[in-house]
FIDREN-909426 format. One line per field, with one value per residue (C-alpha): residue number from 1; x negated, y, z. Coordinates in steps of 0.05 Angstrom, whole numbers, plus 32768, in hexadecimal, padded with zeros to 4 digits. Example, Ala and Ser with C-alpha at 12.3 -4.5 7.8 and 13.67 -1.06 7.14 Angstrom:
FIDREN-909426
pos = 1  2 .
u = 7F0A  7EEF .
v = 7FA6  7FEB .
w = 809C  808F .
***
This chain:
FIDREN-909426
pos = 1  2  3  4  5  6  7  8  9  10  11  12  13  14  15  16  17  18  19  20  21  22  23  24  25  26  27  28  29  30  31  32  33  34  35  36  37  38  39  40  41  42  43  44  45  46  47  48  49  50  51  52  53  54  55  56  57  58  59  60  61  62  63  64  65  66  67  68  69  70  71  72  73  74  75  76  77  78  79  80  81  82  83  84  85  86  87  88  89  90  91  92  93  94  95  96  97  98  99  100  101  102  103  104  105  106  107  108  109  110  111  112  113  114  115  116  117  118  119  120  121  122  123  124  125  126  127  128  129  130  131  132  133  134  135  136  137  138  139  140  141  142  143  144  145  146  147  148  149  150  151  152  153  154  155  156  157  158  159  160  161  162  163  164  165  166  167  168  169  170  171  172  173  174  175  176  177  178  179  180  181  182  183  184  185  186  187  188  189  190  191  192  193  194  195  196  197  198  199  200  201  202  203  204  205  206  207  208  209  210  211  212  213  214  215  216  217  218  219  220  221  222  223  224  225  226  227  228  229  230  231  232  233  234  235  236  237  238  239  240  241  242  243  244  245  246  247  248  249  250  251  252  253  254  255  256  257  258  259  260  261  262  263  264  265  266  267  268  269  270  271  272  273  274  275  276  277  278  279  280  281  282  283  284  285  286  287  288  289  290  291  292  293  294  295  296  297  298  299  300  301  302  303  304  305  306  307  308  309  310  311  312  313  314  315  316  317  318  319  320  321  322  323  324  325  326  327  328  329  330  331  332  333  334 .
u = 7CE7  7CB7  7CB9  7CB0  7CF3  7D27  7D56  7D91  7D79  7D6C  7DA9  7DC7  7DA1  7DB5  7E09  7DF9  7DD7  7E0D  7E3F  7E20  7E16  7E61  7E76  7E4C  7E5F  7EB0  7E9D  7E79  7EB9  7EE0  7EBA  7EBF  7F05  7F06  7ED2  7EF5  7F40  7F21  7EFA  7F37  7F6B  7F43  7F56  7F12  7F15  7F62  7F48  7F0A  7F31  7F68  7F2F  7F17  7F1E  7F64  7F39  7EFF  7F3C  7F63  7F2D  7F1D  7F64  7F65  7F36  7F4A  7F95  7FA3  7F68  7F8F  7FCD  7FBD  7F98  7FD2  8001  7FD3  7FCD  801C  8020  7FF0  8011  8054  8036  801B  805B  808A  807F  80C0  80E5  8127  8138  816A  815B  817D  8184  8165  8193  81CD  81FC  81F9  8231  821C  81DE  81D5  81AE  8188  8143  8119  80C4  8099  804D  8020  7FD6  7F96  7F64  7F34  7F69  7F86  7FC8  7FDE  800B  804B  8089  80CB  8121  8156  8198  81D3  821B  824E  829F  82A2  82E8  8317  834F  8330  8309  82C2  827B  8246  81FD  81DB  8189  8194  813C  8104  80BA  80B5  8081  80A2  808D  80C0  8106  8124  8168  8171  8161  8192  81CA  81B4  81B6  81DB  8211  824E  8297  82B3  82E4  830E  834F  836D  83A6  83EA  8402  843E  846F  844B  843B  83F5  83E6  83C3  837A  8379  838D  8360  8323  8337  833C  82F9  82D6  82F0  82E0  829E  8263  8246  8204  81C3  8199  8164  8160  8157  8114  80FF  80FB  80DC  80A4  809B  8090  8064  803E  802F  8016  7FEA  7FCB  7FBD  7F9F  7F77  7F63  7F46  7F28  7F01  7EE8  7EC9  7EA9  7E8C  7E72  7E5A  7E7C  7E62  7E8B  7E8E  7EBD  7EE1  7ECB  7E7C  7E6E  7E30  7E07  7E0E  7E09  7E47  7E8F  7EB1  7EFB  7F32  7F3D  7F8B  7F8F  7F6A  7F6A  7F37  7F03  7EE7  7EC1  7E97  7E78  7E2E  7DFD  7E0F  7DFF  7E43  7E37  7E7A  7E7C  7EC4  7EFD  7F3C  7F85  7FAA  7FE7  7FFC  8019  7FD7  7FF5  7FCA  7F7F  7F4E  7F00  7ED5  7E8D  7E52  7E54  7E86  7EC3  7F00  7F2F  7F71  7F8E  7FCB  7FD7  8014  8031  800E  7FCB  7FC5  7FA6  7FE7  7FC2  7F86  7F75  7F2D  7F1C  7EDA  7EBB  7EC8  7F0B  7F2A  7EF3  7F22  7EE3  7EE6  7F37  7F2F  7EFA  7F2E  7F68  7F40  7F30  7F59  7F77  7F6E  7F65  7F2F  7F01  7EFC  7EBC  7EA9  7EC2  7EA8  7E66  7E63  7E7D  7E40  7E14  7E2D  7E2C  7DDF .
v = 7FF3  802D  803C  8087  808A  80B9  8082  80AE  80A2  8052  804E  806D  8042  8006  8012  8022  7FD7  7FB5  7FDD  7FC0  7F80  7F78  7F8C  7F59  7F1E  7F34  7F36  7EF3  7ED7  7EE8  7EC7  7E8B  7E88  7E97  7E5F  7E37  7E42  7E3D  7DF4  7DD5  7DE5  7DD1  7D9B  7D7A  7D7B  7D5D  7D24  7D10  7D11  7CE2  7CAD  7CA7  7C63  7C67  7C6B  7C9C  7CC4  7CBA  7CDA  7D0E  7D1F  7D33  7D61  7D81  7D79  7DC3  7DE0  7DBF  7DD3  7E13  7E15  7DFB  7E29  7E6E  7E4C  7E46  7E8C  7EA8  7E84  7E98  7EE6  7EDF  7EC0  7EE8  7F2B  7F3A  7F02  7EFC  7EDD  7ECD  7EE9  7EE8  7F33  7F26  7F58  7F2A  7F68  7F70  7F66  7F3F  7F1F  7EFC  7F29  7F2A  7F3B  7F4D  7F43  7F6B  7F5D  7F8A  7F77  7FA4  7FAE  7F76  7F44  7F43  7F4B  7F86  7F7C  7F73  7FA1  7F8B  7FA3  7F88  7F8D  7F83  7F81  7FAE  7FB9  7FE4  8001  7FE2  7FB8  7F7C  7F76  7F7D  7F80  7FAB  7FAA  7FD6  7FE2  7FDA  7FDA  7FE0  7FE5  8014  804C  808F  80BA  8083  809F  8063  8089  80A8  805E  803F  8079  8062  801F  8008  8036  8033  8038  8075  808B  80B2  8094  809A  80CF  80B3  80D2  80CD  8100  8147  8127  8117  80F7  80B1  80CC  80F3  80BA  808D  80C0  80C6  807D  8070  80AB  8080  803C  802A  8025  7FDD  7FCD  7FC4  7FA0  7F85  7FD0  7FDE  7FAE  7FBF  800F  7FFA  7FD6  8001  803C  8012  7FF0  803D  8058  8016  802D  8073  805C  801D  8061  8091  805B  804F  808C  8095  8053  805D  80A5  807C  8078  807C  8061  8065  805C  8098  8096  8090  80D5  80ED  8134  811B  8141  8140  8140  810C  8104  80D5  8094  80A6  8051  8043  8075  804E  8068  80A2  80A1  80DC  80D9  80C7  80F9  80FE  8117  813B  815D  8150  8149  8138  8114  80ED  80F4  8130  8105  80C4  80B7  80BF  80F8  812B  8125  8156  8160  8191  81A1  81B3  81F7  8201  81FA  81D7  81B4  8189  8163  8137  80EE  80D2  8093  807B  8093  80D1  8112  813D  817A  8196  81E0  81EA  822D  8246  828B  829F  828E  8255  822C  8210  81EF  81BF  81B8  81A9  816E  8158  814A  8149  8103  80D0  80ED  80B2  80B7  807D  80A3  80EB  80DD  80CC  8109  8137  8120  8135  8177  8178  8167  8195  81D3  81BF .
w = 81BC  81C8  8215  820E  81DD  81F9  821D  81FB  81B6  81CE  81E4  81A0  8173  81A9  819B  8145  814B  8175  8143  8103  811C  8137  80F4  80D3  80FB  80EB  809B  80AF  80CC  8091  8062  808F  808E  8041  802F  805F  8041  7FFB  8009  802C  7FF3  7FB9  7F90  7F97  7FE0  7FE7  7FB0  7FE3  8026  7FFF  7FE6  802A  8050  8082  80C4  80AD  808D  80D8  80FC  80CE  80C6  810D  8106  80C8  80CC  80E8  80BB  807E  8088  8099  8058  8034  8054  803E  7FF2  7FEC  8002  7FD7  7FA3  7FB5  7FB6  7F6B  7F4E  7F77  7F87  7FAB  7FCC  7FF8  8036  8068  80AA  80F5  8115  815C  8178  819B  81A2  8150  8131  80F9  810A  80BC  8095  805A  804F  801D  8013  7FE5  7FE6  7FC1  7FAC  7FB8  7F7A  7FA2  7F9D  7FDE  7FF7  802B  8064  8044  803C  8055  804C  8075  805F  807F  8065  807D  8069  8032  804E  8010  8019  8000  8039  8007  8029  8010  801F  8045  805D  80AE  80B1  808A  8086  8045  8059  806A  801F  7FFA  7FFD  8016  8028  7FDB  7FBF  7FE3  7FD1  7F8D  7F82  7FC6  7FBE  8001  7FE9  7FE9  8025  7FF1  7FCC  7F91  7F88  7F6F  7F30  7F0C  7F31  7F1E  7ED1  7EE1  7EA1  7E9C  7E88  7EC4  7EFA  7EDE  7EE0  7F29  7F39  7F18  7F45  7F7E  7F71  7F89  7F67  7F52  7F80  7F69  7F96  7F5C  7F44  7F8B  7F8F  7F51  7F5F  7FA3  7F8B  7F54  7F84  7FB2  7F78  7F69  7FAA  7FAE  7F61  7F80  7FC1  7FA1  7F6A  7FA6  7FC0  7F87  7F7E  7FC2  7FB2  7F7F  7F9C  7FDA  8019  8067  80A2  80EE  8124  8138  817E  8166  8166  8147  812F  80DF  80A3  8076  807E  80A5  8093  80BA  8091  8084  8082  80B2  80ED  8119  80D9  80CC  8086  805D  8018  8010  7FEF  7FA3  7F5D  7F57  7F9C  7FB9  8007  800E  7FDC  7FF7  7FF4  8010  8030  8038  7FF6  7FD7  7F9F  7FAA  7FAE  7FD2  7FB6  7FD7  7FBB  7FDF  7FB4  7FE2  7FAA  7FB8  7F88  7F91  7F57  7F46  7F3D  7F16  7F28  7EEB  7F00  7ED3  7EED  7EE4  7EF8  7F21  7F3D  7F4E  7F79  7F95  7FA6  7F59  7F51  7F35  7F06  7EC5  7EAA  7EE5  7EDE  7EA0  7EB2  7EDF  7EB7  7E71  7E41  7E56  7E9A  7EBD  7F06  7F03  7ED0  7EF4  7F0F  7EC9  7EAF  7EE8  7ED2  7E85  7EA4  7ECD  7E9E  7E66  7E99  7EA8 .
***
């Protein structure tokens, strides 16, 4: 260190190394456990611990006994996650003044574009009386995990419909004729349940949101992205924007060839997506759930610029080529 150094700018420089190298040893750690996991569940590992002699393989079993079945345990989960996306399973409500504690939940894992698995998403369902004579049950979600933007409520109207509090009307003594009572009964009966149409529309809506997300994400990727913790405050150029996953992170784009300072979803729910140039223009556009550019609107100090709406949403549409796209536009306007 150079003595004369402002001890401001030392001290700076100190907390950017400590940063980088803290983040280095928890990648480092990761990989340890990866390797790790991957070395103790391969086949060619369980065949050389088996031909070992019974006392090398006692005292070695000590050792790895918790490291193997922990090992074992994360491979029949993974496995579990890739043949079955959304499982079910019994499950106790820890509430002792419930009055039915048995309920029934429900699992849904997703996977990320890098091959892992998110945190997964769960429904618990309880039954309740559906008010008929016969004394039927009904489910019904009593908690869930599902983010906020899914309309959780107008699924389960849907496909977990209640029985209806109305009855049906005698007829008979004012000449009601048959057609008519029986349109009448069958507006009261309930409605059959659908709890696998109920999964399906689920993970379809979270499969989705994880497309658009794993999509944006891309994007800023491949545009190049900078990150700091939101406390390490700093006089940078460019536009720093709250990671809307992570809120710990703050992130901005890296200098590029497209000049855009600032791209990432508006919400959430990752449907619309904000770009902002360094010209100063600003343009939102619109991802379908099957990861089409519906529509873009592009306005600067001249208006709206269609040439650029039309790079948007132009060739193929897809969400994952726009970069591509915004390119030839650049190039063709040069």
């Amino acid at each position: 260190m150079d003595p004369t150094e402002d001890p401001q700018n030392m001290e700076e420089e100190l907390d950017s190394d400590i940063t980088s190298i803290r983040a280095e040893i928890r990648t480092l750690q990761r990989r340890k456990r990866l390797l790790a996991s991957s070395i103790l569940s391969s086949s060619e590992f369980q065949k050389r611990v088996k031909s070992l002699s019974a006392p090398s393989l006692t005292s070695l079993a000590k050792k790895l006994s918790p490291l193997l079945t922990d090992a074992e345990n994360h491979a029949d989960v993974n496995h579990h996650r890739i043949a079955f996306s959304a499982t079910s399973f019994p499950f106790k409500d820890p509430d002792p003044n419930a009055r039915d504690q048995n309920l029934l939940g429900l699992r849904i894992d997703l996977c990320q574009r890098d091959g892992r698995f998110v945190k997964p998403y769960y429904v618990l369902l309880k039954r309740v009386e559906s008010g008929k004579e016969n004394g039927e049950k009904r489910l019904k979600v009593h908690r869930h995990t599902i983010p906020a933007f899914i309309p959780m409520e107008s699924l389960e109207r849907v496909y977990l419909p209640g029985a209806s509090s109305g009855s049906a009307t005698e007829g008979g003594e004012r000449g009601d004729d048959v057609a008519a009572m029986k349109a009448r009964q069958k507006a009261t009966k309930p409605r059959k349940q659908d709890l696998q149409g109920l999964v399906r529309e689920l993970r379809r809506q979270l499969v989705a949101w994880q497309l658009r997300v794993d999509a944006i994400g891309l994007l800023r990727e491949t545009l190049g992205v900078v990150r700091r913790g939101v406390d390490d405050y700093q006089d940078d150029d460019g536009v720093w924007e709250r990671n809307f996953l992570n809120h710990k992170e703050e992130t901005r784009l890296e200098a590029n060839d497209l000049g855009i300072v600032s791209l990432g979803p508006t919400a959430l729910e990752a449907v619309y997506v904000r770009v902002e140039w360094a010209s100063g223009q600003v343009g939102r556009f619109k991802i379908s759930n099957s990861g089409i550019v519906e529509r873009a609107v592009v306005i600067g100090d001249n208006g709206r610029d269609k040439a650029l709406e039309v790079a948007l949403t132009g060739g193929n549409a897809r969400v994952e080529t726009v970069l591509d796209r915004l390119k030839k536009h650049a190039e063709a306007k040069a």
